[in-house]
PLY file of the C-alpha trace (Angstrom):
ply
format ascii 1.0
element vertex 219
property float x
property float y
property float z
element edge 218
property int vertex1
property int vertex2
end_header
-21.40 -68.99 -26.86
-19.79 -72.23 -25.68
-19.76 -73.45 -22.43
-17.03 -74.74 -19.86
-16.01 -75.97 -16.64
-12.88 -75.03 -15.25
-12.04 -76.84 -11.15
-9.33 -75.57 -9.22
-8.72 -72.10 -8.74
-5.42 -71.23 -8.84
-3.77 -69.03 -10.60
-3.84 -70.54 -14.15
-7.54 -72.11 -13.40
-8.32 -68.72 -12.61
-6.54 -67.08 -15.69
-8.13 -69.57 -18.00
-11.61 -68.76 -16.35
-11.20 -65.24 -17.16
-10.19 -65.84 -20.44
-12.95 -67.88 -21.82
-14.73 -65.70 -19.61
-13.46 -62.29 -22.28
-13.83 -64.67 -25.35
-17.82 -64.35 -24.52
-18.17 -67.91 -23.12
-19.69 -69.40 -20.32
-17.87 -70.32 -17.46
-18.68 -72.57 -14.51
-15.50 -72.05 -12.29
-15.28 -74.14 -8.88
-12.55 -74.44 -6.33
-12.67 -76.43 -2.37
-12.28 -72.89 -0.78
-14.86 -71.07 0.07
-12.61 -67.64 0.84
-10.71 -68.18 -3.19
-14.64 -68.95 -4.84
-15.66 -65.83 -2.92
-12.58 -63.79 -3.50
-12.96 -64.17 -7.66
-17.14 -64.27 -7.52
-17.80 -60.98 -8.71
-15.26 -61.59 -11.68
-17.44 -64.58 -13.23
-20.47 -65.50 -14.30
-20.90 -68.67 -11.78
-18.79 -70.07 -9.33
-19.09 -73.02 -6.90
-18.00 -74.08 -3.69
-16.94 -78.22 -4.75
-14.96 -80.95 -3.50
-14.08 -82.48 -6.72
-12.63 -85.74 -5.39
-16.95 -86.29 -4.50
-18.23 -87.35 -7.77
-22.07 -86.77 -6.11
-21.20 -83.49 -5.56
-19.75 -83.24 -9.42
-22.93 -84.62 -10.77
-24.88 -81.70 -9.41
-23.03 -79.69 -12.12
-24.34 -80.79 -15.25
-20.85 -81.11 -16.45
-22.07 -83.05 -19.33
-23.11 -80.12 -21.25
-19.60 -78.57 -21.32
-17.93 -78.36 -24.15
-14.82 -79.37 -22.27
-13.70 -79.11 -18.26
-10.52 -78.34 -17.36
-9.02 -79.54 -14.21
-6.81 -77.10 -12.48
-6.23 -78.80 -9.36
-3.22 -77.62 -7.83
-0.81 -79.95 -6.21
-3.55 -82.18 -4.82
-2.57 -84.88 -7.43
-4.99 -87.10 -5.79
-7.82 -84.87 -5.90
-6.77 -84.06 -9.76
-6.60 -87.92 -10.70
-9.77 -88.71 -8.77
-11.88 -85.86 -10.33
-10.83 -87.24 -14.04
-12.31 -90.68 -12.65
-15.57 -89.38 -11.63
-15.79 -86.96 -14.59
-15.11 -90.07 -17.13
-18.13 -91.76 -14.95
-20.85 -88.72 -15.19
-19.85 -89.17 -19.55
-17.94 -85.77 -20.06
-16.17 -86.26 -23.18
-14.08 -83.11 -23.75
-11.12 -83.72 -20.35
-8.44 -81.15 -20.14
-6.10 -81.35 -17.07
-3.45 -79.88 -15.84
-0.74 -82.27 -15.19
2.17 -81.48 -12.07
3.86 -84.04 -11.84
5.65 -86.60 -14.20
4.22 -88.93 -13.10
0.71 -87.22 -12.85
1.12 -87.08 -16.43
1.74 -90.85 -16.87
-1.26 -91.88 -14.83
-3.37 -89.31 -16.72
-1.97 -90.37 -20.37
-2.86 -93.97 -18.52
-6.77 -92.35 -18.61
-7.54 -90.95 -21.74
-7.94 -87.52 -21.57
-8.27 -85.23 -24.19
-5.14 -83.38 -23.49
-2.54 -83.23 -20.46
-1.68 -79.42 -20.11
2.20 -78.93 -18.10
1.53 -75.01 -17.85
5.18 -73.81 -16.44
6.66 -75.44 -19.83
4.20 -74.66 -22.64
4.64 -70.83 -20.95
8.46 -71.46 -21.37
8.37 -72.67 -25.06
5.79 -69.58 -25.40
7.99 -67.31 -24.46
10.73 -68.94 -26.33
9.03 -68.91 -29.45
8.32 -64.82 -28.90
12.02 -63.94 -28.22
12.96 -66.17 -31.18
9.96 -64.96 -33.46
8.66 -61.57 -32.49
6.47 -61.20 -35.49
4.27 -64.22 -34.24
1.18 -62.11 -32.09
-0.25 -65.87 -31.36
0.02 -69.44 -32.42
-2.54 -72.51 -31.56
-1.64 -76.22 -32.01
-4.19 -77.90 -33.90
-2.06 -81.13 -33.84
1.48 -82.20 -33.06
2.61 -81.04 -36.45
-0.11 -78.19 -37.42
-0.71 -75.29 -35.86
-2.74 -71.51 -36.38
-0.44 -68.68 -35.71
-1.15 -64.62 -36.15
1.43 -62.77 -38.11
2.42 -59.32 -37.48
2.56 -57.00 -40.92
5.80 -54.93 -40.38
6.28 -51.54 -42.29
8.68 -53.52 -44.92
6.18 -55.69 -45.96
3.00 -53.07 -46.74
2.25 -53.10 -49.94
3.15 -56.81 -50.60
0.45 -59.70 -51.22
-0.09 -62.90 -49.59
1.08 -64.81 -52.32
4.38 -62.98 -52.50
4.77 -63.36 -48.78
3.89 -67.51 -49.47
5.50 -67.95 -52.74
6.62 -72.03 -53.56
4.69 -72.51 -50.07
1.44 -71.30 -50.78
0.01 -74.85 -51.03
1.15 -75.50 -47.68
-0.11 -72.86 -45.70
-3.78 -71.40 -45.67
-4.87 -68.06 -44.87
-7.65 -67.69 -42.67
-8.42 -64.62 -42.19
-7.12 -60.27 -41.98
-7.43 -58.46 -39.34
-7.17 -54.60 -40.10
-8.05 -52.45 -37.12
-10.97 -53.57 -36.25
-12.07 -55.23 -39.39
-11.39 -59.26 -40.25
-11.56 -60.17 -44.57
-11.58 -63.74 -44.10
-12.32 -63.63 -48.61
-8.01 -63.83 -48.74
-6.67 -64.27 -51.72
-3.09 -64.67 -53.33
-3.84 -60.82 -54.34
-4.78 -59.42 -51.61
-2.23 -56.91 -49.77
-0.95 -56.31 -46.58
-0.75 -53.32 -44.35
1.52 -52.20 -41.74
-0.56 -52.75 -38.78
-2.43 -55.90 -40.26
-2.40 -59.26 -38.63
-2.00 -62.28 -41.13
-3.81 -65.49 -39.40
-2.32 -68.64 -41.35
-3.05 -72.16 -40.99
-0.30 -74.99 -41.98
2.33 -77.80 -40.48
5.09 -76.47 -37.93
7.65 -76.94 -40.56
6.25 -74.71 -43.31
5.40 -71.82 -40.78
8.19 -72.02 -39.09
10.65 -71.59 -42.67
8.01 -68.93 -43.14
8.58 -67.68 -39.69
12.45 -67.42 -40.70
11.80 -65.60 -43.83
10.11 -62.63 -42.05
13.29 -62.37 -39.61
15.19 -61.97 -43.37
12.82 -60.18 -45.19
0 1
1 2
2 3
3 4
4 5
5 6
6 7
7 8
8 9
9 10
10 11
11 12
12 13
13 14
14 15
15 16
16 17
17 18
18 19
19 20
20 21
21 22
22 23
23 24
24 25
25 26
26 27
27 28
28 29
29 30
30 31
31 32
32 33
33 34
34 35
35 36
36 37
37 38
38 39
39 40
40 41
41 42
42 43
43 44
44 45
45 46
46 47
47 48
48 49
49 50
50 51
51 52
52 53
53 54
54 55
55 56
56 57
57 58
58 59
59 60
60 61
61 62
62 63
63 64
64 65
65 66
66 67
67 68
68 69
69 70
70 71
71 72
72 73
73 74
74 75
75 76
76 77
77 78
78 79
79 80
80 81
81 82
82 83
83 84
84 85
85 86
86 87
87 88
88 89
89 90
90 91
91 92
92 93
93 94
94 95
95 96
96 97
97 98
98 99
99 100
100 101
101 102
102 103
103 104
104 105
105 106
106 107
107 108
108 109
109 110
110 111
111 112
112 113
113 114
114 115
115 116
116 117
117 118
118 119
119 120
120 121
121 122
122 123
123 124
124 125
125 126
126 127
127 128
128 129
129 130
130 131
131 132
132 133
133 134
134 135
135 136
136 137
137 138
138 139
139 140
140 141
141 142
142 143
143 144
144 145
145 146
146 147
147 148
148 149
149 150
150 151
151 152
152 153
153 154
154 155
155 156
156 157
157 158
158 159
159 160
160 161
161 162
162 163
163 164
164 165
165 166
166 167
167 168
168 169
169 170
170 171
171 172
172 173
173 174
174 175
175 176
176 177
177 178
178 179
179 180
180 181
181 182
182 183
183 184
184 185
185 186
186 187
187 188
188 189
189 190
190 191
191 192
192 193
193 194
194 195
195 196
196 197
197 198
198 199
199 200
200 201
201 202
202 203
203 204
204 205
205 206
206 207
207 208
208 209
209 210
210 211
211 212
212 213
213 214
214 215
215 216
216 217
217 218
């Protein structure tokens, strides 16, 4: 069980909270309103009343220990900026923030965090990607150019194996793991065989998945 920070509790600090939150982790989740920390206390482990533009008042958190804070801050941008400032001072390594503005996003790229998040738009491409792919369950961007995505098995392709569903790109793209019901084989080989209902979990660069993406639509 990891733990994380999350300040700012709108609606996507708040769904990120309760995410982590579900994925077993533990969650320090802190907002500047006392009626929003109070409204969303009984949903999470610990949650704080914080101005985060105080970097005393940050300090008190043992922030340090997180395996990464991310900083929701609404529209506040000078709030958001000044909180990355006094989080870089306390040593927290691991800086996620969500960015509102342009240029927000050039003064934070200007800081060196760990990764500018522009919510509205990744959700767009998300959804983009669904419409356009429906047999992708997930994906996960590793890098610019590799990413993790989940696979839905379809009724056409029980009874295949991974390699046949790879074939000239099996080099390219790694499976990681299985998951049947509520079982995951993460011992995949080019043998083993899909189900309808499985859920193939592959690793690789954009441009392999995304010809393999293709081929599903075709299959």
């Amino acid at each position: 069980m990891a733990q994380f920070a999350v300040i700012g509790l709108g609606r996507f600090g708040v769904t990120a909270c309760l995410e982590l939150a579900h994925q077993g982790h533990h969650v320090c989740a802190a907002d500047i309103s006392d009626s929003t920390v109070n409204h969303y206390a009984h949903q999470l482990s610990y949650t704080v009343v914080i101005d985060a533009s105080d970097e005393a008042q940050l300090a008190r958190l043992d922030l340090i220990s997180c395996q990464a804070v991310l900083v929701a801050i609404g529209e506040n941008i000078e709030a958001s900026i000044l909180c990355v400032l006094h989080l870089k001072n306390l040593g927290v390594k691991e800086i996620w923030v969500k960015a509102c503005t342009k240029s927000h996003h050039q003064i934070l790229s200007k800081l060196g965090v760990s990764r500018i998040i522009h919510p509205e738009e990744e959700m767009g491409v998300r959804v983009a990607q669904a419409l356009n792919y429906p047999m992708v369950n997930q994906y996960f961007a590793l890098t610019q150019s590799t990413f993790i995505v989940e696979l839905a098995i379809d009724l056409h392709l029980s009874g295949r194996t991974i390699g046949w569903l790879l074939k000239e790109r099996g080099s390219d793209i790694k499976p990681l793991t299985l998951r049947r019901d509520e079982y995951f084989n993460t011992e995949l080989n080019l043998d083993t065989e899909l189900r309808h209902g499985d859920s193939l979990v592959l690793l690789g660069s954009k441009t392999y998945l995304t010809k393999l993406a293709k081929r599903f639509k075709v299959l």
